[in-house]
N, C-alpha and C positions, 0 to 999 in steps of 0.2 A: 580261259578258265582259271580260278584258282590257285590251283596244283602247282601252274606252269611259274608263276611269282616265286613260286617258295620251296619247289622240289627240282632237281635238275633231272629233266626229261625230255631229253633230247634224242632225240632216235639214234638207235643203237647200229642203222642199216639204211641208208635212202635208196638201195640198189634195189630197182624193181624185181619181182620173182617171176623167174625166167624156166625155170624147172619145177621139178615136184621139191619141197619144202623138207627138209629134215628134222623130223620132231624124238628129241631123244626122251624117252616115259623115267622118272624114277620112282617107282610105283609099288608098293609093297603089298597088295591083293591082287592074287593071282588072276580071280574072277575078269577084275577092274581090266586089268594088261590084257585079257582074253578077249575084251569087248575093245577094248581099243585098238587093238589088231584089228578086228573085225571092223572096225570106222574107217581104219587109215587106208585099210585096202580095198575100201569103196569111195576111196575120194582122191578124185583125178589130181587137185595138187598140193597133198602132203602125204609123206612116208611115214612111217614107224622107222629112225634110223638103228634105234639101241631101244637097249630097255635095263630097270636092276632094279632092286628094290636095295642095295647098298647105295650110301649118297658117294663113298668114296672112291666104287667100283665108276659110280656116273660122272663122277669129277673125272675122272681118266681119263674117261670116254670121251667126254665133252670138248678136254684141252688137246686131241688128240683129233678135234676136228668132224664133221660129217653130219653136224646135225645145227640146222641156227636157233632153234627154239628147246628149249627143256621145261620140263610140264615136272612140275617137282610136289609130289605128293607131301601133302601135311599133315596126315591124320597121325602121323610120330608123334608128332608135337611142334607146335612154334619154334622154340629153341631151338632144337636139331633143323627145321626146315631154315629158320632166319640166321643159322650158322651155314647152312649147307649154300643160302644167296651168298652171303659175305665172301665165302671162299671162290665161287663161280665166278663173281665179279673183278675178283684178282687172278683166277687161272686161265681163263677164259672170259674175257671180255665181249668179244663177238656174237657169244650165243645169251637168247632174251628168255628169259627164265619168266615163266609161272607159275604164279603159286595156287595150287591146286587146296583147295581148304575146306571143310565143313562150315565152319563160321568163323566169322574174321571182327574183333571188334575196330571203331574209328583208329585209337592209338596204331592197334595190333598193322592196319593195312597201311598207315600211314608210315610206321617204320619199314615194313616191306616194302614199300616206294624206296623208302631212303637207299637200303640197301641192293636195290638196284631189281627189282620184279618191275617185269615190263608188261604183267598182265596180273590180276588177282580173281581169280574165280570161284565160288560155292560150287560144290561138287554135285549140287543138286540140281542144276540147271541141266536143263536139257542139250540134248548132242549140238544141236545147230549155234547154243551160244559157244559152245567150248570150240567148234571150227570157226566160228567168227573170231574168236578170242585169239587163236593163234595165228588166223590169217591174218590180222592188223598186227599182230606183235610182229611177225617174220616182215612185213613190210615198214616196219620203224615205226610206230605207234605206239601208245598203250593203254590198252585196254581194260578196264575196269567197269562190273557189273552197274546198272543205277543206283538200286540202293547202299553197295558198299561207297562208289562215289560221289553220294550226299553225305553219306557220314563220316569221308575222309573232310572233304569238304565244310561241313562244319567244325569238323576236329580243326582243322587250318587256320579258320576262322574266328574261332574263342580264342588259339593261340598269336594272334594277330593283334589281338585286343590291347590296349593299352595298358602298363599296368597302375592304375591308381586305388591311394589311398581311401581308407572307410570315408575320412573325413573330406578329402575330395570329391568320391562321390556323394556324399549327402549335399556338396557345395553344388555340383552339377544337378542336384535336383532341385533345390533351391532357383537354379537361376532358368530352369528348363519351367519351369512355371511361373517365371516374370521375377523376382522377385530382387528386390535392389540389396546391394548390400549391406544397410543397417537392418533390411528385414531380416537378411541370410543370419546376421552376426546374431541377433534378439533370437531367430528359432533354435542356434545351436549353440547357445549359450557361450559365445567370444567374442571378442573385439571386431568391430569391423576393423582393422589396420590388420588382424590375423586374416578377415576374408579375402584382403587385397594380396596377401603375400600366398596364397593357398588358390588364388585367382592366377596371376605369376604361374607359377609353379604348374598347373592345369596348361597355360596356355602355353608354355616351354614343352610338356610331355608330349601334348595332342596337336602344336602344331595350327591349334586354331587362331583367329587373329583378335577376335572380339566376345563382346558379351551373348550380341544376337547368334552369332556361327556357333557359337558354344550352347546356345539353346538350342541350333536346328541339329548340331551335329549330337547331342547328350543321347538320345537312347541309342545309337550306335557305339557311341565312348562306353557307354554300358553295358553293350551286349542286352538289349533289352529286344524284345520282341514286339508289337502292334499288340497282343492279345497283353502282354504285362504293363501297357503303358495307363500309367494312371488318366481316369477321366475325368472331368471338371468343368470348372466355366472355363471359359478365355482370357488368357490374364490379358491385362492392355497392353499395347506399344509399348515399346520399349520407346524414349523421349532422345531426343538428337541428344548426345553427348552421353548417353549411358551403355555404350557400348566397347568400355575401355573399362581396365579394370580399377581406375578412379571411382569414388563415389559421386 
């Protein structure tokens, strides 16, 4: 997957669960902690170890052992929860934090990866994903909803993206539609010897080795999509020798 390239998510625990699971709640609605009680001690294997609706009272608790999982409420705010990971992941290392959340944007779940959540959940998901959620985290996993990880996933993915110039991408469209380089230079009003050195420069950033890889590869160097890509005739073959960034 994705993630695994670009974020360090490596299990936090490969020791299989041998016992009931220790889940410490940081939970600031009472109601919430009342119903949660009420899950934990119908499910043969995880506990309610602690509970607080202080994050500091929970950090104590935490480094102090007794619980592998922390379920860390975020209806506070981001800030305070993605301060309250940061510190968890320096006091206590051992225990796999979740972030408990109403809505999470791409950025937003993507730094809470960073910082070390081993699970991101919508608080609106029904009970059976939140026991799935933390039974794959206490087993070294982690766990992330579909559509929050599609839209980490994409967030990953634009940021993966190469980064080039206006004027090189206008080159890769040019050449992503056949187009030689005295045509390229005539549409964008410059020399062809600027298209050859703006050709260079493309094929240094991306890595590609010719003219044709640089038309197949161009709507991905873009970040373009099937639905954005321009339609048209067919340009013709490219001819032996025009696959260099020579004219």
């Amino acid at each position: 997957m994705v993630l695994d390239s670009l974020i360090d998510i490596s299990p936090a625990s490969s020791a299989p669960i041998t016992a009931r699971v220790g889940v410490y709640a940081c939970e600031s609605q009472p109601v919430v902690l009342e119903g949660l009680t009420r899950i934990f001690a119908a499910t043969p294997d995880l506990t309610l170890a602690g509970s607080s609706p202080d994050s500091r009272v929970a950090l104590g608790a935490l480094e102090n052992g007794g619980a592998r999982v922390a379920l860390l409420d975020a209806t506070g705010g981001l800030r305070a929860a993605f301060a309250t990971l940061g510190e968890l992941r320096e006091r206590a290392p051992q225990v796999a934090p979740v972030l408990w959340a109403q809505e999470l944007a791409e950025i937003e779940s993507f730094r809470a990866l960073q910082l070390g959540a081993r699970g991101i959940l919508r608080r609106t998901l029904p009970v059976e994903s939140l026991l799935d959620c933390l039974r794959a985290v206490a087993q070294g996993s982690v766990w992330i909803e579909n559509a929050i990880s599609n839209h980490v996933a994409g967030f990953l993915e634009r940021r993966s993206l190469v980064r080039l110039t206006p004027r090189e991408r206008e080159i890769i469209e040019q050449i992503m539609c056949g187009a030689k380089n005295k045509d390229v230079a005539t549409a964008l009003g410059i020399t062809a010897g600027t298209v050859k050195v703006h050709l260079m420069h493309i094929f240094e950033k991306t890595g590609v080795k010719d003219r044709l890889e640089l038309a197949m590869q161009g709507p991905r160097l873009l970040g373009l999509s099937s639905a954005e890509l321009v339609t048209g005739p067919v340009p013709p073959p490219f001819a032996a020798g025009e696959y260099r960034v020579s004219a």
